[in-house]
C-alpha positions in Angstrom: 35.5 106.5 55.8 36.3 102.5 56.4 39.9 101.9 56.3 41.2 98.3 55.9 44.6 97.2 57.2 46.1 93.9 57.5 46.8 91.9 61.2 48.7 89.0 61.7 46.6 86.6 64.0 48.2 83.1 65.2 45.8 80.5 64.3 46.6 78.4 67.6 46.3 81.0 70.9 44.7 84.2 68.7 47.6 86.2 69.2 47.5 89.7 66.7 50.8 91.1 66.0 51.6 94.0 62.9 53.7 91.6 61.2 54.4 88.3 60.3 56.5 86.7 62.7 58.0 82.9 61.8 57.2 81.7 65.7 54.5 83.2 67.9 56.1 84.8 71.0 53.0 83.9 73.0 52.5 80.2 72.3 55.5 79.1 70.6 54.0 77.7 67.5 55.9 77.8 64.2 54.2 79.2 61.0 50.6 79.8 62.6 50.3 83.3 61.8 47.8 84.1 58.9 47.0 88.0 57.5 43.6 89.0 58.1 42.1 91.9 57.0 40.6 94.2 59.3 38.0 97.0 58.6 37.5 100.1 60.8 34.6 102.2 60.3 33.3 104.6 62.5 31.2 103.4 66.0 27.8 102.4 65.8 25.4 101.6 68.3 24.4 98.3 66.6 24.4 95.4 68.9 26.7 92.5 68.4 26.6 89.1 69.4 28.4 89.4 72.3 25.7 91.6 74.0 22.9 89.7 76.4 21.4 91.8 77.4 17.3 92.5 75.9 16.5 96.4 76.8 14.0 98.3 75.0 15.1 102.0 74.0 14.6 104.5 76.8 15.6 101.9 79.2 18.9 101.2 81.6 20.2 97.8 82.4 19.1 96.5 85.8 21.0 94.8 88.7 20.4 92.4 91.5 21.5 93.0 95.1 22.7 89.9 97.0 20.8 91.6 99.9 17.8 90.7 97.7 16.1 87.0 98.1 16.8 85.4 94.5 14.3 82.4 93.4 15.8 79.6 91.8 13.8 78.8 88.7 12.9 75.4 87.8 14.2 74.5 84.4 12.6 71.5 82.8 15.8 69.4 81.3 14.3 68.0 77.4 15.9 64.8 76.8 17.8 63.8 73.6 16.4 60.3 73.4 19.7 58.7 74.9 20.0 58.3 78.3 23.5 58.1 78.1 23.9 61.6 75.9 21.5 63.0 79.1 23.9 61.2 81.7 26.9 63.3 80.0 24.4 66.2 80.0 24.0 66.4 83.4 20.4 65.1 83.1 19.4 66.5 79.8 19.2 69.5 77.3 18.6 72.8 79.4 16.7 75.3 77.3 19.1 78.4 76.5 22.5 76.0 76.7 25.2 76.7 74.4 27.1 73.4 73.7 30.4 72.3 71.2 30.8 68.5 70.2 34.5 67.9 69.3 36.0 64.7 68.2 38.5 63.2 65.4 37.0 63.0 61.7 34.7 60.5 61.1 34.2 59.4 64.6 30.2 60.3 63.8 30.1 63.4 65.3 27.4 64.2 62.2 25.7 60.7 63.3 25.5 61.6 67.0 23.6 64.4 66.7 21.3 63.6 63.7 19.9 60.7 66.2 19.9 63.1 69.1 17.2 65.3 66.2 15.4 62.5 66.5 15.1 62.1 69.3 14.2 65.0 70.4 11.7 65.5 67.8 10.1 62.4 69.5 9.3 64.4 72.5 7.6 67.2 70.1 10.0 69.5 70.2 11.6 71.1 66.9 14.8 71.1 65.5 16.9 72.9 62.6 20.0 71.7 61.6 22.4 73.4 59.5 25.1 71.5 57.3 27.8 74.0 56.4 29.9 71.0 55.2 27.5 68.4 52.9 24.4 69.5 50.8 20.6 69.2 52.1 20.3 66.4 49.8 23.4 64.5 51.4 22.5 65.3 55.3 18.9 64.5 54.4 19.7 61.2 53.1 21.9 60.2 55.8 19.1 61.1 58.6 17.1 58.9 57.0 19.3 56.0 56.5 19.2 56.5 60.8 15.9 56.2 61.1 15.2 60.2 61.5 12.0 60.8 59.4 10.2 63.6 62.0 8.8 66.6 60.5 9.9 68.2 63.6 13.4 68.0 62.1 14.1 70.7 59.2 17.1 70.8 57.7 19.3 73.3 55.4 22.6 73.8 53.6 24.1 76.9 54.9 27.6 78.3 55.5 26.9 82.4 55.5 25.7 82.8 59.4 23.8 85.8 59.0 21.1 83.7 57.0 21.5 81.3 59.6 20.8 83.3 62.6 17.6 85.3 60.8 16.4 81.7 59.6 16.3 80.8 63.4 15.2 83.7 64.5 11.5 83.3 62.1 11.4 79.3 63.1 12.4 79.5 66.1 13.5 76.0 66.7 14.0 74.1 70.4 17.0 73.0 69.6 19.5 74.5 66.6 22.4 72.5 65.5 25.3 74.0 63.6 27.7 71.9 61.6 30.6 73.3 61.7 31.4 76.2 63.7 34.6 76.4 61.4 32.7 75.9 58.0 30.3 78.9 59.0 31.2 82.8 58.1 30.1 86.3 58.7 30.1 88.7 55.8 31.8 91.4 57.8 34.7 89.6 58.4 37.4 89.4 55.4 39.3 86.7 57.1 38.4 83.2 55.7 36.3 80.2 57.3 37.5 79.0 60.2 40.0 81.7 61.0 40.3 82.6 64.6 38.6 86.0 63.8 35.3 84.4 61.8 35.4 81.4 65.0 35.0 83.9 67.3 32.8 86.1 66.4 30.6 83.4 64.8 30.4 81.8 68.3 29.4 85.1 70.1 26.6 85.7 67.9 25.4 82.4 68.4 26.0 82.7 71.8 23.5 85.7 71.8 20.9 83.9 70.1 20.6 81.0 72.6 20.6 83.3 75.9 18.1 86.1 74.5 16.1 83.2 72.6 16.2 80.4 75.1 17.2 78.2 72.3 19.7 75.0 72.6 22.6 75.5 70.1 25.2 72.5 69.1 28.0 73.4 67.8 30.6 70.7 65.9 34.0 71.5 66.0 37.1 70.4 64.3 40.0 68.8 65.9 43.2 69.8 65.5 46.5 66.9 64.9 47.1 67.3 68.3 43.4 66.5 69.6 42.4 69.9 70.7 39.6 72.0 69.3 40.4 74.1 66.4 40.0 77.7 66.7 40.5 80.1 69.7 40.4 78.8 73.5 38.2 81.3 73.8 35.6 79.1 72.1 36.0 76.6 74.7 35.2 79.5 77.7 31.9 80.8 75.4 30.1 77.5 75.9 28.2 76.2 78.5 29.3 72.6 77.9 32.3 71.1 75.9 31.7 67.0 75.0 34.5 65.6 73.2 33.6 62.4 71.0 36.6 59.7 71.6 37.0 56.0 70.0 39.3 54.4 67.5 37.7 54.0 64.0 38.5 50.5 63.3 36.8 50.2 67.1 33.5 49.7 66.8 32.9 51.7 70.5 32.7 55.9 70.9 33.2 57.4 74.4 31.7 60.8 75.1 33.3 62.8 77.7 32.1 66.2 79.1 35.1 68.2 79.8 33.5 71.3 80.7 29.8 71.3 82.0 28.2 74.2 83.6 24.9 72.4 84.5 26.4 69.3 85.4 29.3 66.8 86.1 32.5 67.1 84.6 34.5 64.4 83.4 30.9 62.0 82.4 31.3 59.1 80.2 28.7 58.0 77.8 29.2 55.0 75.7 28.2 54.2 72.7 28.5 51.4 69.4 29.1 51.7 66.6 26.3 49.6 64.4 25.1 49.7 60.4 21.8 51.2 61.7 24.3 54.6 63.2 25.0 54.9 67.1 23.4 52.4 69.8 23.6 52.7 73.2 26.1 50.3 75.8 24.0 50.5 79.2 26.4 48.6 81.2 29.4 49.0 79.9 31.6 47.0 82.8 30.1 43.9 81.0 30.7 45.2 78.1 34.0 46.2 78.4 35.0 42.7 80.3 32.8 40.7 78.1 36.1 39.1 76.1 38.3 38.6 79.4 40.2 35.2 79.4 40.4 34.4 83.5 43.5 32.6 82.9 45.3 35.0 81.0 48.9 36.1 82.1 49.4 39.5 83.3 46.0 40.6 83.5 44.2 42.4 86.1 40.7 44.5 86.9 40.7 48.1 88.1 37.7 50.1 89.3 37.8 52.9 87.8 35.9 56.3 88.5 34.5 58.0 85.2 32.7 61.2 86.8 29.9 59.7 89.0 29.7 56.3 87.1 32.2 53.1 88.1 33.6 51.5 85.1 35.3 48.1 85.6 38.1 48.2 82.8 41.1 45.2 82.1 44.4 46.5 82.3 47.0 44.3 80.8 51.4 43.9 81.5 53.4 42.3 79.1 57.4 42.0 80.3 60.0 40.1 77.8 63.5 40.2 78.0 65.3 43.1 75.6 68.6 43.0 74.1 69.1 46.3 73.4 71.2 48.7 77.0 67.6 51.0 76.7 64.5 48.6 77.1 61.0 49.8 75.7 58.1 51.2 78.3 54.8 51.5 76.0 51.6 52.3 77.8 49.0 52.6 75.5 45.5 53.7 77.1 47.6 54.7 80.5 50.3 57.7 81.6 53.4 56.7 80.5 55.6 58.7 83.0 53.5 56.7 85.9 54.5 53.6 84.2 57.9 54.9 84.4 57.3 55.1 88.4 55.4 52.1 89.2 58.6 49.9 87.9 60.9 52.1 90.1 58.7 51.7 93.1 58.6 47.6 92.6 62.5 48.1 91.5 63.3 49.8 94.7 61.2 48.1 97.3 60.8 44.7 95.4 64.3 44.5 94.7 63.0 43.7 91.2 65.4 44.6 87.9 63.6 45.5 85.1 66.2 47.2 83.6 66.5 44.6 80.9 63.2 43.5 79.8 60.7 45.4 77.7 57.5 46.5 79.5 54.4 47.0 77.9 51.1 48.4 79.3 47.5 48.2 77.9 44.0 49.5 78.9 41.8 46.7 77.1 39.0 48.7 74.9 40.8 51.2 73.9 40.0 53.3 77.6 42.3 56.3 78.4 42.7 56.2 82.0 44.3 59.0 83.7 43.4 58.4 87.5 46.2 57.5 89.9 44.3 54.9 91.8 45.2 52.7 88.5 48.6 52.1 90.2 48.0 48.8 92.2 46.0 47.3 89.1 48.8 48.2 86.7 51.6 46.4 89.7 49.9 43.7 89.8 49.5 42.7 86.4 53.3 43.5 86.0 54.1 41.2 88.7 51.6 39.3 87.0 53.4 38.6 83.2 57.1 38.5 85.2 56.3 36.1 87.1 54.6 34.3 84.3 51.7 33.3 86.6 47.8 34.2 86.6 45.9 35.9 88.8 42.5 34.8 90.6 39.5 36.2 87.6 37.4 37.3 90.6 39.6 39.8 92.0 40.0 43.5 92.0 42.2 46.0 92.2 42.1 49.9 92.8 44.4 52.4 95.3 47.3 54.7 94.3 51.4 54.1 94.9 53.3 56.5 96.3 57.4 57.1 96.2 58.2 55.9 99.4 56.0 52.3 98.8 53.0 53.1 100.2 49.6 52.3 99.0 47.5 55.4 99.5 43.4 55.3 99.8 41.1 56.3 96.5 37.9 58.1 96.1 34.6 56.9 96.0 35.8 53.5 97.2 32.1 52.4 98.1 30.6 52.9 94.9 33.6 51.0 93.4 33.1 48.2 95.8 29.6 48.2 95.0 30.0 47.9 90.9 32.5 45.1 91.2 30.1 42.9 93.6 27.4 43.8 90.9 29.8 42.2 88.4 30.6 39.1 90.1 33.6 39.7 91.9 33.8 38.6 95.6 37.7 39.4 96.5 38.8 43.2 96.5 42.0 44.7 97.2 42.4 48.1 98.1 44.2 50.4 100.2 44.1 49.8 104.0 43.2 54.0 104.3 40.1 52.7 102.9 38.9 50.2 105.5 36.9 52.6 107.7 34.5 53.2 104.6 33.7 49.5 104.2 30.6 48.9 106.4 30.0 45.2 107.9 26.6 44.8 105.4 29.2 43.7 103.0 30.3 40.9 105.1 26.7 39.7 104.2 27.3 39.5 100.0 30.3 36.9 101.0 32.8 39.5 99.5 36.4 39.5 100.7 38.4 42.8 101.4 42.4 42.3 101.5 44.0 46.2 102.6 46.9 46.7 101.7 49.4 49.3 103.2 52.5 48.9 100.9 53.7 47.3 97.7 55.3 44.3 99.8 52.0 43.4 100.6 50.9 43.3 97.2 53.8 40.9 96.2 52.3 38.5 99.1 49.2 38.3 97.8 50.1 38.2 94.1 51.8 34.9 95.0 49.3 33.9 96.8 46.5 34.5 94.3 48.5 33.2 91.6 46.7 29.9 89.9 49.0 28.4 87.8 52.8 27.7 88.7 56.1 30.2 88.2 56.9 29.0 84.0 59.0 31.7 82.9 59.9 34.9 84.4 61.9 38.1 83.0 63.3 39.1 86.7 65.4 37.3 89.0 63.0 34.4 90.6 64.2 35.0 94.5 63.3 38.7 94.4 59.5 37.3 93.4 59.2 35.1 96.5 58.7 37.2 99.2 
């Protein structure tokens, strides 16, 4: 005989306790425990969907020595009909992968992936996409407002997964994209949509389908307030590949990231615009990025940034103005605030510059998120920048990290870097002396000038002596900025 009885499971970490608690114990969140019902029958030897394995009756499972000489297959990568979607990929689709989009609401999440049906239909290969959220009529509609008019591209309204998963299993479809992985359900399960008990099993029979089938599955997911991925971290470690769909919505850019890729890259950037006609691709996006940059602005300088395996040439902008108030403001939007918190120590300490009473604000132009450290000397300079009330020369470049004792440590990748700024236009580059011996002399030939520096002293030097226009106004005292 089934019995039911009734768990408590928190809705952030998946934590089961008897009874309702006010705070988990394991996470710490407040009020995130929901009942569930449970039902235990007797075992079965049904499969679920966390099995992989495909043995006929009669049969064991098999094992590979290491001893033994494994071939590597050749997988052919599909592509999705934007390079920059492959680039974040690692290349393209890879039959059998198991991939979750995430993003905010409205970001186009639904828009990304009805183009990327298209365009894989292009290359004759079929897809089925399931709407758990909108009707047929509604999703239809929409795909063909985008331009999506394939009959390789079927679609359905379906929130019940075990229809889903037989539906697949008679068309068996290239590519199957479920949206959402919260709006889905299995009938087993008494717990509602989107609990962590119907996420995760949902997930692992899906998961089953696309190894034992070969068959790509996308999988939209919700955000939570806090940016993460609804539903249990053990979502995330199912997957193959997590891409997380970033941008403002009054922005008319989206940046996809790949946080977790298993046949590629972590940390790629694709980016893409925002248009009537849905989601275009931004091929170089340095230029476009830079393409509104005022040379002769105050407090404004370039970094070279790394985004995976692709340079990036971003703005990164200082404002300093005197406060009145004993606790002046430190805003960084777009850049670590506790490393803005350091970089004015570092120039207060070894600068002799006080910024204890002016208001410093930080800004990574396009709405960029930058998290590297070698974002230190840009961010410096355009600080010195605004307090001094001087510009800086609109060829010049900036990338190497700041350490606690004054230092300027070296960066990765500095060559490819150097080599996206040159394509860009700029012919001055200022970078940490540490990474001088991977400059080779054919740069001597582009008429491109490297300045290393070894501290923050001889970063003030040279902000003085690229500045263009004459000290106006400056926040901090005016002999600590003529050094």
């Amino acid at each position: 005989m089934a019995k039911t009885k009734s768990i408590y499971v928190c809705q952030e970490c998946g934590a089961q306790r008897a009874r309702w608690e006010g705070r988990c114990s394991d996470c710490g969140t407040w009020n995130s425990l929901v009942e569930e019902k449970q039902v235990s029958a007797a075992p079965t030897k049904s499969t679920r969907g966390w099995s992989l394995g495909q043995t006929e009756k009669g049969q064991t499972l098999k094992t590979i020595k290491l001893s033994e000489k494994i071939v590597e297959a050749k997988t052919q990568r599909g592509t999705t009909g934007f390079s920059e979607l492959d680039r974040v990929l690692g290349g393209g689709i890879v039959p059998g992968s198991y991939i979750l989009v995430g993003g905010d609401p409205g970001i186009g999440k639904s828009t990304l992936l009805l183009q990327m049906a298209g365009g894989v239909a292009h290359h004759n290969q079929t897809v089925l996409y399931v709407s758990a959220e909108e009707s047929v009529h509604q999703t239809a509609l929409r795909a063909q407002r985008l331009g999506v008019h394939s009959e390789n591209v079927e679609m359905i309204s379906e929130s019940l997964l075990e229809n889903v998963i037989e539906l697949a299993k008679s068309k068996k479809p290239d590519v199957l994209v479920i949206d959402s992985i919260q709006t889905v359900y299995l009938s087993e399960i008494q717990s509602a949509p989107g609990s962590v008990s119907q996420v995760r099993e949902c997930a692992g029979h899906l998961m089953s389908l696309a190894k034992n089938l070969g068959m790509t599955i996308f999988l939209v997911g919700h955000v939570t307030k806090e940016g993460n991925i609804a539903g249990p971290r053990v979502l995330e470690h199912m997957v193959d590949t997590v891409l997380s769909f970033e941008g403002d919505p009054h922005h008319q850019f989206r940046l996809l990231r790949a946080i977790k890729n298993r046949f590629g890259a972590t940390n790629e950037l694709g980016v893409f615009q925002m248009q009537n006609s849905g989601l275009s691709e931004v091929l170089n996006p340095s230029e476009f990025f830079l393409e509104d940059r005022n040379l002769e602005a105050i407090g404004s300088s370039i970094f070279a940034a790394m985004e995976g395996s692709r340079p990036l040439l971003c703005e990164i902008q200082a404002l300093t103005a005197s406060s009145p108030t004993a606790m002046p403001r430190r805003t960084a939007l777009g850049f670590d605030h506790n490393r803005v918190h350091m970089i004015l120590a570092v120039l207060d300490k070894f600068l002799k510059i006080d910024s204890s009473h002016a208001d410093v604000f930080i800004n990574v132009v396009g709405g960029l998120r930058v998290t590297e450290p070698a974002a230190d000397l840009a961010a410096a300079a355009a600080i010195l920048s605004s307090a001094s009330g001087s510009s800086l020369s609109g060829a010049t470049c900036f990338f190497g990290e700041i350490g606690l004792t004054g230092e300027v440590r070296a960066a990765n990748f500095a060559v490819e870097r150097v080599k996206e700024a040159v394509k860009l236009g700029f012919r001055r580059i200022v970078l940490p002396e540490s990474n001088r011996k991977h400059m080779s002399d054919e740069w001597k030939k582009q008429s491109v000038t490297f300045v290393f520096i070894k501290e923050v002293r001889d970063l003030m030097r040279l902000v003085n002596g690229l500045q263009k226009t004459p000290h106006k106004s400056s926040q901090f005292p005016k002999e600590s900025l003529d050094l």
